[in-house]
N, C-alpha and C positions, 0 to 999 in steps of 0.2 A: 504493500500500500504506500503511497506518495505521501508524502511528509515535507514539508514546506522547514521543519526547523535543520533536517539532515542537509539541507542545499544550501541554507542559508550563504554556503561560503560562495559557491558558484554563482549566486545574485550578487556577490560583494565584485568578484571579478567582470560582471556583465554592465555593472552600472561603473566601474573604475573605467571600463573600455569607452562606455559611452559620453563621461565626464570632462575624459582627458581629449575629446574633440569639440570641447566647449570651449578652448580657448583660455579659461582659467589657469592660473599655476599649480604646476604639477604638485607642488608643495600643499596646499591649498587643497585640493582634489584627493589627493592619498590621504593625508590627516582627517577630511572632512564627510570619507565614504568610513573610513575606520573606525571616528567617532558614531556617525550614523548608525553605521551595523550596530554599533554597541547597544546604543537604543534599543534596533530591531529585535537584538538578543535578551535586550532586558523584558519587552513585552510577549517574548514567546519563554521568559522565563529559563534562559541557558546563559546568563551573563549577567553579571550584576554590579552596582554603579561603584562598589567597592573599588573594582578592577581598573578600573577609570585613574584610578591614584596609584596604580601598577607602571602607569605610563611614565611618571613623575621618575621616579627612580630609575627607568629604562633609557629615559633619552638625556638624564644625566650621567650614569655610568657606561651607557652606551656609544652616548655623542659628545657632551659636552666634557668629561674629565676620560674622555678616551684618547692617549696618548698617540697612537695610533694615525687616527685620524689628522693630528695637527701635521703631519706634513702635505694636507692637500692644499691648503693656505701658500706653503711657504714652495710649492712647486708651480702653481698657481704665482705669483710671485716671481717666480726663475724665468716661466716664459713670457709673461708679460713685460717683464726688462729685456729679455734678448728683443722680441719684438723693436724695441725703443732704441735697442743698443748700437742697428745696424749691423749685425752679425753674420744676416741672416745674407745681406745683400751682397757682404763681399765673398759670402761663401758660395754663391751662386756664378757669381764670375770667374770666381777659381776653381769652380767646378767644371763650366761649360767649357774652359780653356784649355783644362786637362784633358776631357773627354770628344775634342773636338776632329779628332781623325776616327772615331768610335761611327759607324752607321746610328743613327739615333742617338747622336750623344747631346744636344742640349736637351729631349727628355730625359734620358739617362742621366742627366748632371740635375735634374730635378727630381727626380725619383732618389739618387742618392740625398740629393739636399732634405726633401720631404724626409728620409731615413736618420739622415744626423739630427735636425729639428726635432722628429720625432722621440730621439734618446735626449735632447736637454728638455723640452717643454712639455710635450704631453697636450699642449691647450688647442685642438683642433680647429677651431673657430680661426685664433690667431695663425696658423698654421698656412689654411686653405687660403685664407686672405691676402695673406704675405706674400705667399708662391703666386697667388693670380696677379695680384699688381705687381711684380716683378718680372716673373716670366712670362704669362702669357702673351704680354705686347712684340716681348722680344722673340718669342715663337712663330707668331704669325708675321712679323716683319722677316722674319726668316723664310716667311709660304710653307710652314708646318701647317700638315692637315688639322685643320680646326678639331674633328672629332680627337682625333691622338690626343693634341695637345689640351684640350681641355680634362681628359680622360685619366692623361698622366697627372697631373696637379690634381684632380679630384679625390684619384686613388691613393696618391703618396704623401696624402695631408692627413686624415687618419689613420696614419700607423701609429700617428703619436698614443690611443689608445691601447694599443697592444705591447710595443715595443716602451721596456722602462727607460725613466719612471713614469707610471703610466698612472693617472688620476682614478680612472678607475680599477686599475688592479685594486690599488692602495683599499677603495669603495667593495670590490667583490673578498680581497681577504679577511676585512671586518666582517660581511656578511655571513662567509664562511669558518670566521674562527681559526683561523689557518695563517700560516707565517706568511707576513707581506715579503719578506724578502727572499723565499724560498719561492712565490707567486712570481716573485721579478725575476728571480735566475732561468727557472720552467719559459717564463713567455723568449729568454732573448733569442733561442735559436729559432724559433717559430717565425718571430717579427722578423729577421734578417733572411730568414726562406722566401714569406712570400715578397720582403722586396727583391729576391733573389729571381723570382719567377718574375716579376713586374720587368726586370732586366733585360729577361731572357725574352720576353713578348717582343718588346721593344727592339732588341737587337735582329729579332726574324723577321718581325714584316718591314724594320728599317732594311732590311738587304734584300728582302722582297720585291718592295715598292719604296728604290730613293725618292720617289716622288715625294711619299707623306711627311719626308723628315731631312731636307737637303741639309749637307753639312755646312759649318759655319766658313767661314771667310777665314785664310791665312793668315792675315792682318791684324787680326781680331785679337788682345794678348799683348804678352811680354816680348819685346824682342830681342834679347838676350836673357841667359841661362841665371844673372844673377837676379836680375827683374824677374824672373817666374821662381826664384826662391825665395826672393822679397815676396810675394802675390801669396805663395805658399805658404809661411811664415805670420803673416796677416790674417789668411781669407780660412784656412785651412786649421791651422795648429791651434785658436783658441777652441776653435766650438769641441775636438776633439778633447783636448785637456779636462772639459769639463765635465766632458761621458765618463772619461775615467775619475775626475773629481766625486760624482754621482755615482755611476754602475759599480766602480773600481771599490768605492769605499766599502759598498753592500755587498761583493762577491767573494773578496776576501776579507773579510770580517770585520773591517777594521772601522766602522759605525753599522748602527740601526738604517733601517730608513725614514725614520722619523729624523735621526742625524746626518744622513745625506742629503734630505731635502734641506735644510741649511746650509750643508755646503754648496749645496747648486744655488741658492738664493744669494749664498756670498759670493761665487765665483761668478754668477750674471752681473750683479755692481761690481765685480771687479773688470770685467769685460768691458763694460760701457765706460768706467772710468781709464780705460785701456784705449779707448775708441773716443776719447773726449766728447762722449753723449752723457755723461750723468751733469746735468743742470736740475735746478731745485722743481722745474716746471715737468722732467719727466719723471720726477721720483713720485712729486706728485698724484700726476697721471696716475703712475704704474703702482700705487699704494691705493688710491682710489678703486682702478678696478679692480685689483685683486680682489678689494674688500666687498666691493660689491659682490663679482663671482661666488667668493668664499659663502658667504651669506645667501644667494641666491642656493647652491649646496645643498649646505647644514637646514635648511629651512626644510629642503626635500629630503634630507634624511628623519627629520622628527616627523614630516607627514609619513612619512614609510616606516617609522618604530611604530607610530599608530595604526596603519595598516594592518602589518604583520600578525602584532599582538592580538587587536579584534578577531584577524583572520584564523590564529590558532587556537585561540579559545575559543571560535565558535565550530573547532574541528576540521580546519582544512586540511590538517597534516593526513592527518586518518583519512576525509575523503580522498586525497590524491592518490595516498598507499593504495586505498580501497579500488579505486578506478582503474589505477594501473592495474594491480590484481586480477582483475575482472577483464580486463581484455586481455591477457594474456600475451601479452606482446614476445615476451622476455628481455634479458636485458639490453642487449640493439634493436629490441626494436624502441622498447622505450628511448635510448639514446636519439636514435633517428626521428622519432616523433616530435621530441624536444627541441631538436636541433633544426627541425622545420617550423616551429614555432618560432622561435627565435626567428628564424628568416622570414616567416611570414610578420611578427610583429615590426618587425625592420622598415618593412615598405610603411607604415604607420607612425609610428613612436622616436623615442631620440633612446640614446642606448643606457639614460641612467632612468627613465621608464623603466625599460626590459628589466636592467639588471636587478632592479630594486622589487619587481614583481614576479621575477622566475627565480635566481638564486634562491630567496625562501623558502620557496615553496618546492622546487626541484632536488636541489641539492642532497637534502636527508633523503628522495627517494634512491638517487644515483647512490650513492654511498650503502645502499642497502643491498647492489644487485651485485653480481657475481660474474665477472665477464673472465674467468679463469685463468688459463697463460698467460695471456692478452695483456694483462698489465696487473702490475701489485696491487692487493687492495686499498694500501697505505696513497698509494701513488691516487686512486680511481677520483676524487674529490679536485686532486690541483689538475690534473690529465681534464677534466671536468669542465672545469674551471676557464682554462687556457682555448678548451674548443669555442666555449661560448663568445671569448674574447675575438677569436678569430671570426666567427659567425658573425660579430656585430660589426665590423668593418662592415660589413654588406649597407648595414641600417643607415648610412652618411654617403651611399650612394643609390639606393634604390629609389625611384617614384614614385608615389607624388611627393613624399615629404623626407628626399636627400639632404639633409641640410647641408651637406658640404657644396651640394649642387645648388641652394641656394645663397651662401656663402659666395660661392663663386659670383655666380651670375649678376649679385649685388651691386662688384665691382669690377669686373668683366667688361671690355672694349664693347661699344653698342653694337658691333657688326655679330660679335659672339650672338645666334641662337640659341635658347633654353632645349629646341628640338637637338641643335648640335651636339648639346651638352649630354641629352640624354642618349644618345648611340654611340656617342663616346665613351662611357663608363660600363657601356654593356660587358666588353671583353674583360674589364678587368671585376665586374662581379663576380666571372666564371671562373678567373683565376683566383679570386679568394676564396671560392667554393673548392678548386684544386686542391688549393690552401690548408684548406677545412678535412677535404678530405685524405690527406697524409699526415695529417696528424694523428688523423681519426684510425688509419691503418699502421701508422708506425708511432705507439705511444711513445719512444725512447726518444724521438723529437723532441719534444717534448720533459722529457722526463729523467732525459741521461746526465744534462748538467746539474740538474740539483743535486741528485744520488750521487752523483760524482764528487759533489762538494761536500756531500754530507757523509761520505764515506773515507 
């Protein structure tokens, strides 16, 4: 017989879906379908208003005196000064200059650049933005195909989520309880694959068709050996210095990442003071928005502590166990179900939706199942973890609501099409799915540098 208090959970996820295309803030919408249910719960008598002051303590030891968390601030922070620092732009020219006898090499020096960016900032928005008003002009003054060229800066603007330090690992290992810095070491070889594969695209249909990608001009550069180690020197060796300032400090032991995101926050003002950009006017800025950002966050983290909590007290953990159960999938097939969800909520959502509504709720089922050889079970959670991370790269390019793709197009030459834009990013969706899928067959991608480190 139908039971209206045993669903309760699944009307919480049906009205969260249809809330968060109202426009409202996410923060706002999580919080305020959480509080609601709690109500609902109260008048069908399975929740009571006690619980309510459950939350109190939750989102204080949860969010606000959680150590953890404080390096989303201070990485937030790092990329918002490179931003300002001009770091970005001389690393683009010392990219294009090096890679310029390369088939495809001013994508390919974008794709790298989106790659290093990715390992100091993490902040996608700033990322995508940066690459379009820099490269893009000088792409299509080159008569790079519009689709390529928009397709390359799209894709190589969010790896900064995947590849550390990455805002949302930092966001998915609170979630999951689970070591951020063991979460950072698992994703790097994943991140540097697929821009590995983003490479490899670009270098085949550049030798295919020189049309979509003519090489640069000879002229273009240093013209002597000690000027292109001066350019080197300049454009090159900071942003590097400070992936190992960052990565270097986390991999070998030698800080937290709560204290490597300080160091990359000190070594970004040290950079810009390096680049005689730190004036009182961008410190400003770049203190401003961080604070916004930060707060914009934390805000959608206490609506999602209130979520969760209404959600598991009104039994969602048990219905999911339950559901899976009952269809029998086993454990790939669950994985695969999941992992299409993900991608379907992609085309919809921004990825700290997703992650803040499926980690909860997913997570303790994945951790239950038994996928044998195939990977330790110790290992099944971060192996988990890292797919999801790669899946959502898809979510900042798929339509209608790619934000990287609107990001772009924001500030984007007016001759740039939004139709361009979107057949552009088709190939490199499928190569994230590649992506997705060797990870998904070869857990040790994944999983061999941590173990390595922890053994």
């Amino acid at each position: 017989m139908f039971d209206i208090i045993d669903f309760l959970p699944l009307f919480m996820f049906a009205v969260l879906g249809l809330l968060l295309f109202s426009g409202y803030p996410v923060g706002f919408v999580l919080g305020g379908v959480g509080l609601g249910f709690g109500f609902v719960g109260m008048y069908f008598d399975v929740f009571s208003f006690i619980e309510f002051f459950n939350l109190v303590s939750r989102i204080w030891g949860g969010i606000a005196d959680n150590l953890v968390l404080v390096a989303i601030p201070m990485f937030i922070f790092m990329g918002t000064m490179l931003e300002k620092s001009g770091v970005a732009a001389d690393l683009l020219h010392c990219l294009q200059v090096l890679l310029r006898r390369v088939p495809g090499g001013l994508a390919m020096a974008v794709t790298a650049m989106g790659t290093i960016m990715a390992a100091t900032t993490g902040i996608i928005g700033a990322s995508v933005v940066m690459m379009t008003l820099m490269a893009l002009p000088v792409m299509l003054e080159r008569k790079y195909n519009p689709e390529l060229a928009t397709g390359t800066i799209a894709a190589s603007g969010p790896l900064g989520i995947l590849i550390p330090p990455s805002i949302m690992l930092v966001i998915m290992a609170d979630l999951l309880a689970r070591s951020v810095g063991n979460l950072f070491v698992a994703a790097v070889i994943p991140g540097f694959i697929l821009s590995g594969i983003y490479f490899v695209y670009i270098f085949l249909i550049s030798s295919w068709k020189p049309s979509l990608a003519p090489p640069l001009p000879k002229e273009i550069g240093p013209k002597t050996t000690g000027e292109l180690w001066i350019m080197i020197l300049r454009g090159f060796v900071p942003p590097l210095f400070l992936i190992f300032m960052v990565l270097g400090s986390i991999v070998f032991g030698w800080a937290t990442p709560t204290e490597a995101a300080g160091v990359g926050a000190f070594g970004a003002i040290l950079l810009a003071v390096l680049n005689r950009r730190l004036t009182r006017k961008v410190l400003s800025d770049v203190v401003e928005r961080s604070a916004l950002t930060g707060a914009m966050l934390f805000f959608i983290f206490i609506g999602a502590t209130a979520f969760s909590y209404t959600f598991r007290s009104l039994g969602g953990d048990d219905l999911v166990v339950d559901l899976v159960e009952g269809f029998g999938f086993g454990p790939w097939g669950v994985l695969f179900v999941i992992m299409g969800v993900v991608f379907f909520l992609g085309f919809f959502f921004d990825w700290i939706e997703i992650t803040l509504i499926i980690l909860p709720v997913f997570a303790p089922v994945i951790d239950l199942l038994d996928f044998g050889d195939h990977i330790a079970h110790k290992d099944v959670v971060y192996w988990f973890a890292i797919l999801v991370a790669i899946n959502l790269q898809t979510s900042f390019l798929t339509p209608p609501f790619g934000f990287a793709l609107f990001y772009m197009k924001g500030v984007a030459p007016p001759e740039v099409k939004i139709q361009q834009i979107y057949r552009g990013i088709i190939p490199f969706v499928l190569l994230q799915l590649v992506g997705l899928g060797l990870v998904m067959r070869f857990p040790d991608i994944a999983m061999w540098l941590p173990n390595k480190l922890l053994d």
